[in-house]
C-alpha positions as CSV (number, residue, x, y, z in Angstrom):
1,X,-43.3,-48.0,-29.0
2,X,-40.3,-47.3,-31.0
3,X,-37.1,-45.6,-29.8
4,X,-37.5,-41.7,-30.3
5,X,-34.8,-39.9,-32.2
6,X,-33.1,-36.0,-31.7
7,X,-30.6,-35.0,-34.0
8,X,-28.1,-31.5,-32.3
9,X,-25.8,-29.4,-34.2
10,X,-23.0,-28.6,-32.5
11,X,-22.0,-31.1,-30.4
12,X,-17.9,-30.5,-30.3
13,X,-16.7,-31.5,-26.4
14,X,-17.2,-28.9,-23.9
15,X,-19.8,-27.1,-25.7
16,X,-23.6,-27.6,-25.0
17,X,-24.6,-29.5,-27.6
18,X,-21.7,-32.0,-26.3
19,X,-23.8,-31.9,-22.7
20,X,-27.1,-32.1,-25.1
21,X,-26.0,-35.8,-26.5
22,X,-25.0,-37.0,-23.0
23,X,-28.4,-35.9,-21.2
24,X,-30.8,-37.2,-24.3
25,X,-28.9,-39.8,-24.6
26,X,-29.1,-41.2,-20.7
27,X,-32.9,-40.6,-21.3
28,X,-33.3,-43.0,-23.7
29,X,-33.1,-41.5,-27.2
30,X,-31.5,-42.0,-30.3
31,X,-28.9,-39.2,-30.7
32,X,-27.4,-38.2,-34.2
33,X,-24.4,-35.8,-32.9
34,X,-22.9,-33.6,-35.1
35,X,-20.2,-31.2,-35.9
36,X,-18.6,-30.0,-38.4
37,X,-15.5,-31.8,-37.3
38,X,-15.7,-35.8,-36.0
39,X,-12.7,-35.4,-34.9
40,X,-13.9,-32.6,-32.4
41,X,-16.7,-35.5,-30.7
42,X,-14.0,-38.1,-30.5
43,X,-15.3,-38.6,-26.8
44,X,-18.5,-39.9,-28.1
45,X,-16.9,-42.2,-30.9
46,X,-18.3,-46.0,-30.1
47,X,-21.5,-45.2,-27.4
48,X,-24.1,-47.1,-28.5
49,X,-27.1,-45.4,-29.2
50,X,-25.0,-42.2,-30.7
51,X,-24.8,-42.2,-34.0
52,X,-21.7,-39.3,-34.8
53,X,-22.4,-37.3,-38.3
54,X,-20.7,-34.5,-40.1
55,X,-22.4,-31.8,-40.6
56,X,-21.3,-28.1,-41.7
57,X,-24.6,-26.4,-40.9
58,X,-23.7,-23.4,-43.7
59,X,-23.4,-26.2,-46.2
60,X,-26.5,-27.0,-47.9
61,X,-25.1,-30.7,-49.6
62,X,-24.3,-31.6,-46.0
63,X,-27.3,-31.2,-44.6
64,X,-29.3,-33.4,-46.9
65,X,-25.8,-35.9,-46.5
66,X,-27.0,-35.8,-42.5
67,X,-30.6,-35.7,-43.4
68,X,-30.5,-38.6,-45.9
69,X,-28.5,-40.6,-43.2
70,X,-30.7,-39.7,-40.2
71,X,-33.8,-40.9,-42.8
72,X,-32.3,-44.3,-42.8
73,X,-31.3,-44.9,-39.6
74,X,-34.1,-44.0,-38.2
75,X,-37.3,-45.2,-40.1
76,X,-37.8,-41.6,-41.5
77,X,-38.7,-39.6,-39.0
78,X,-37.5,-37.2,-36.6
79,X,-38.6,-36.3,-33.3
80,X,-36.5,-33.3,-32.1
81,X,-34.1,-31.6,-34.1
82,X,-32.1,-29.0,-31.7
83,X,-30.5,-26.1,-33.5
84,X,-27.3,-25.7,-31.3
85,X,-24.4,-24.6,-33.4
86,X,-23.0,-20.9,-32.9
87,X,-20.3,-18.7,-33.1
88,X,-19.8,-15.1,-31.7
89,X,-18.0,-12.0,-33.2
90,X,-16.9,-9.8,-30.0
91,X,-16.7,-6.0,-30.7
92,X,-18.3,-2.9,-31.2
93,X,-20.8,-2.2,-34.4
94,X,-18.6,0.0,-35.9
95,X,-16.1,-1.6,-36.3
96,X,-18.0,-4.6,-38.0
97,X,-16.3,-6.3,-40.6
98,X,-19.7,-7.1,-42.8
99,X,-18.0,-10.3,-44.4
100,X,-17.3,-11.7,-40.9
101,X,-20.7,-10.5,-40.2
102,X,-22.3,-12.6,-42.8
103,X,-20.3,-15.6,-42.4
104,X,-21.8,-15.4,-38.4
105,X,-25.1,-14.9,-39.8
106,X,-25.1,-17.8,-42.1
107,X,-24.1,-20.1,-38.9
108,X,-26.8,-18.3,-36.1
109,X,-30.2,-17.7,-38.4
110,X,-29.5,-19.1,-41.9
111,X,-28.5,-22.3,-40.9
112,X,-31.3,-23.4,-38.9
113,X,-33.6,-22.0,-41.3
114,X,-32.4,-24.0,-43.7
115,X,-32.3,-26.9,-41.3
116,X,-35.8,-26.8,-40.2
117,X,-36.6,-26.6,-44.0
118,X,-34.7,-29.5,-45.3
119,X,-35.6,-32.0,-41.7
120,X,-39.3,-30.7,-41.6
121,X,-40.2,-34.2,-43.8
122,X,-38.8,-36.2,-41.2
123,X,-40.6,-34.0,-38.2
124,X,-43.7,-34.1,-39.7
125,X,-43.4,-38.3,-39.7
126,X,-43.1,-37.6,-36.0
127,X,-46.1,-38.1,-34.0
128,X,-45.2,-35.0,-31.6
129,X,-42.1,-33.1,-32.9
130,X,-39.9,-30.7,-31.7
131,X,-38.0,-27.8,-33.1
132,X,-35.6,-26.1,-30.3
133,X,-33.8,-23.1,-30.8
134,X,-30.2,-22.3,-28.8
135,X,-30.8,-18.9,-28.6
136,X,-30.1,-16.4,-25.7
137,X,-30.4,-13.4,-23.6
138,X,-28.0,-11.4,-25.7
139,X,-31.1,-11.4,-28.5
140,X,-33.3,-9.9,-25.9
141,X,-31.1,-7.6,-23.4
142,X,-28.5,-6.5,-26.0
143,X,-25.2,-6.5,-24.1
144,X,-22.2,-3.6,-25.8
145,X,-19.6,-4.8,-27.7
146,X,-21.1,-7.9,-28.7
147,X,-23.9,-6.3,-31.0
148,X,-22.8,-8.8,-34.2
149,X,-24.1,-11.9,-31.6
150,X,-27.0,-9.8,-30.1
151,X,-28.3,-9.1,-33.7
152,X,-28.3,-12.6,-35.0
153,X,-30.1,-14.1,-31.6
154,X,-32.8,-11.4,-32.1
155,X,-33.4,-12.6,-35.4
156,X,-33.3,-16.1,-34.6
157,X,-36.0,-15.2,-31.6
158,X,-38.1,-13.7,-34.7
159,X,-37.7,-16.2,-36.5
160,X,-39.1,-19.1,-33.9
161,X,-41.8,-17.3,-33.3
162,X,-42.7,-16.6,-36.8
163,X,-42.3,-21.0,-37.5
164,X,-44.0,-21.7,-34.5
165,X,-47.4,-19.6,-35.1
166,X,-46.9,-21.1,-38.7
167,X,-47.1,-24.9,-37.8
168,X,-49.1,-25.0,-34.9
169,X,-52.7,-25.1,-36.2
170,X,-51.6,-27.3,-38.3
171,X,-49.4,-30.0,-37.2
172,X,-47.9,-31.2,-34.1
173,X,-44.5,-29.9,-33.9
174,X,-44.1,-27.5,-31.2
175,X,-40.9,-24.7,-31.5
176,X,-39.1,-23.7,-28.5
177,X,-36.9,-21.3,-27.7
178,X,-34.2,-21.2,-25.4
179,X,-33.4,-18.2,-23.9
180,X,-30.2,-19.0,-22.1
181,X,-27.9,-16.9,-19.7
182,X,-24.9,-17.9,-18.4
183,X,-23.4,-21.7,-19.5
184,X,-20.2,-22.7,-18.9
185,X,-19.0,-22.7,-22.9
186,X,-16.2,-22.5,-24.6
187,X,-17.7,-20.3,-27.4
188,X,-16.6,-16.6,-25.9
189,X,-13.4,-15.4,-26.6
190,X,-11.9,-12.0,-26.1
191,X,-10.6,-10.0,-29.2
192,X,-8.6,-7.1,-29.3
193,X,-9.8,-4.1,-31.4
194,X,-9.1,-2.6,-34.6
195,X,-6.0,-0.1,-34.3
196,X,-8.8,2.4,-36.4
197,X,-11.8,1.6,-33.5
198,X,-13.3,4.3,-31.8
199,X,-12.7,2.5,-28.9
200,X,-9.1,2.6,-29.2
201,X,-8.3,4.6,-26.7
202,X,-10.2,2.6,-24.1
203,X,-9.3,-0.7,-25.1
204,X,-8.0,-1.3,-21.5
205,X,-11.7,-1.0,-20.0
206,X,-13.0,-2.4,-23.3
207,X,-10.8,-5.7,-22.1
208,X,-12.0,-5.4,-18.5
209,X,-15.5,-5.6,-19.2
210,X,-14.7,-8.6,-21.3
211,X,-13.1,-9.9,-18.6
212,X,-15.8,-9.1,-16.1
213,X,-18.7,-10.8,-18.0
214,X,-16.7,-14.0,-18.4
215,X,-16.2,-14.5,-14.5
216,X,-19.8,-14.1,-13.8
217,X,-20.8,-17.4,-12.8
218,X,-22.2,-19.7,-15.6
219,X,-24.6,-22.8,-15.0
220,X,-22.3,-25.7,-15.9
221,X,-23.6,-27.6,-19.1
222,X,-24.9,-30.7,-17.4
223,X,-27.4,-28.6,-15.5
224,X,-28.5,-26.8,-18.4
225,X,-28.9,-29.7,-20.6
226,X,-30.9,-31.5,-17.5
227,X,-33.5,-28.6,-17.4
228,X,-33.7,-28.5,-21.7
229,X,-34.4,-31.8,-21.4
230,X,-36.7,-32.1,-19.0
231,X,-38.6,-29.0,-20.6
232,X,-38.6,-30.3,-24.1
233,X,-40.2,-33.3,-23.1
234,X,-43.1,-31.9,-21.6
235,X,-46.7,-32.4,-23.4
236,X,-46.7,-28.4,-23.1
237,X,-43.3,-26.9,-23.3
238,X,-42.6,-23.6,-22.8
239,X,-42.7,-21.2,-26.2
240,X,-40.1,-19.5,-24.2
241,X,-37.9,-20.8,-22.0
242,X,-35.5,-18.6,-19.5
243,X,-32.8,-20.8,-18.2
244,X,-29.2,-20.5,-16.5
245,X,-27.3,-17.8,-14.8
246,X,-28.8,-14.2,-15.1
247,X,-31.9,-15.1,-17.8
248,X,-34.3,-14.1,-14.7
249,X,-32.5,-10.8,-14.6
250,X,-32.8,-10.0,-18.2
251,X,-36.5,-11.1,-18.3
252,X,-37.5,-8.8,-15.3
253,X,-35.2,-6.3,-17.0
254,X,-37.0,-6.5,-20.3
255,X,-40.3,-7.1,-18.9
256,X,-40.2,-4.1,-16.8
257,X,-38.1,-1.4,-17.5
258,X,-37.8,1.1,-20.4
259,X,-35.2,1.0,-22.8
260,X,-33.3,4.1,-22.0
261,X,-33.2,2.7,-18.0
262,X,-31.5,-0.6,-20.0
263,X,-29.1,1.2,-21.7
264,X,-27.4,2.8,-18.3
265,X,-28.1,-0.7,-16.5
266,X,-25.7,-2.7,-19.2
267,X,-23.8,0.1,-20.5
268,X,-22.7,0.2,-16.7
């Protein structure tokens, strides 16, 4: 039986796509890291069985670079490609920038889009593929001042579910979706407002919110990437999968509450 392979965007150290590589990797696979840097997965430089790529997943001539390279290192196939990479954009909706906007929608929904459509040759070579989907409970229970985030998750949600009823009754490649709460991550960071926000005038509780949804406490990366795992693997996985600190809160939440009751519940 020949070594299965996973490919994971997003793999810079401390992230989890960095605690993605180590998990798959300890289980056996053949891991193609990337990041847009190599510099930023120096850790990972010279374990065998890692293969380190770089990969700007906005950048259409560097994923067929990565996708040419994975085709040749790994007999042309592809068993699990994991779309990881993300940024945020902190702040309210009205004081959007739409050019940051786009440039965070390009990197959250257009970017694995355009991954699953330039790897699904390689999947499809697979004998039982995997597409999986960071996404998170921000696209579900849609948290204030981080609407920018909120609105790209939701349309990544929409768009697993879309690709997954679209290839499974006729191949063997199974989507999942992550639905992740809490990680330990080093993508949030605070960001003051705009001197013309609304919100100007309560920046000070602006900030402390901030500050009080960064100390809630986060499942550390390892974890996470030990349940993914162990959940990706599965001859049935999940279409859905709730994991890590407060995901069971926003599922009972969203499951059974009205909207209006949600909006005094996160509001606070």
């Amino acid at each position: 039986m020949s070594q299965r392979s996973i490919l994971i965007t997003g793999c810079s150290v401390g992230g989890i796509g960095h605690a993605f590589v180590k998990e798959f990797h300890s289980r056996g696979f053949q891991v193609f890291a990337t990041a847009r840097r190599l510099e930023s997965m120096s850790e990972l430089e010279g374990v065998e069985g890692v293969t380190l790529l770089r990969l700007d997943v906005t950048d259409i001539d560097s994923i067929r670079t990565a996708r040419n390279k994975v085709s040749s290192l790994s007999g042309g196939k592809l068993d699990i490609l994991i779309n990881n990479a993300g940024q945020v954009l902190p702040g309210s909706i009205t004081d959007l920038d739409l050019t940051e906007f786009k440039a965070l929608l390009e990197v959250n929904y257009f970017a694995p889009m355009s991954m699953v459509k330039e790897f699904l040759p390689l999947l499809l070579a697979s004998d039982d593929a995997r597409i999986v989907q960071t996404s998170s409970i921000s696209g579900v229970v849609h948290f204030p001042f981080n609407g920018a985030y909120n609105m790209s998750k939701a349309a990544l949600n929409a768009f697993a579910d879309a690709l997954r009823v679209e290839l499974a009754p006729f191949y063997n490649i199974k989507v999942i979706n992550l639905i992740t709460g809490a990680v330990t991550s080093n993508i949030h960071r605070p960001k003051l407002l705009p001197e013309n926000s609304l919100y100007k005038p309560m920046e000070l509780l602006y900030l402390e919110k901030r500050q009080q949804m960064s100390k809630v406490k986060a499942t550390p990366t390892s974890q996470y990437a030990q349940q993914v795992a162990s959940e990706v693997m599965k001859p049935k996985p999940r279409a859905w999968f709730w994991l890590a600190n407060m995901s069971s809160v926003s599922w009972f939440l969203n499951s059974f509450f009205p909207r209006n009751f949600l909006v005094c519940i996160v509001a606070g």
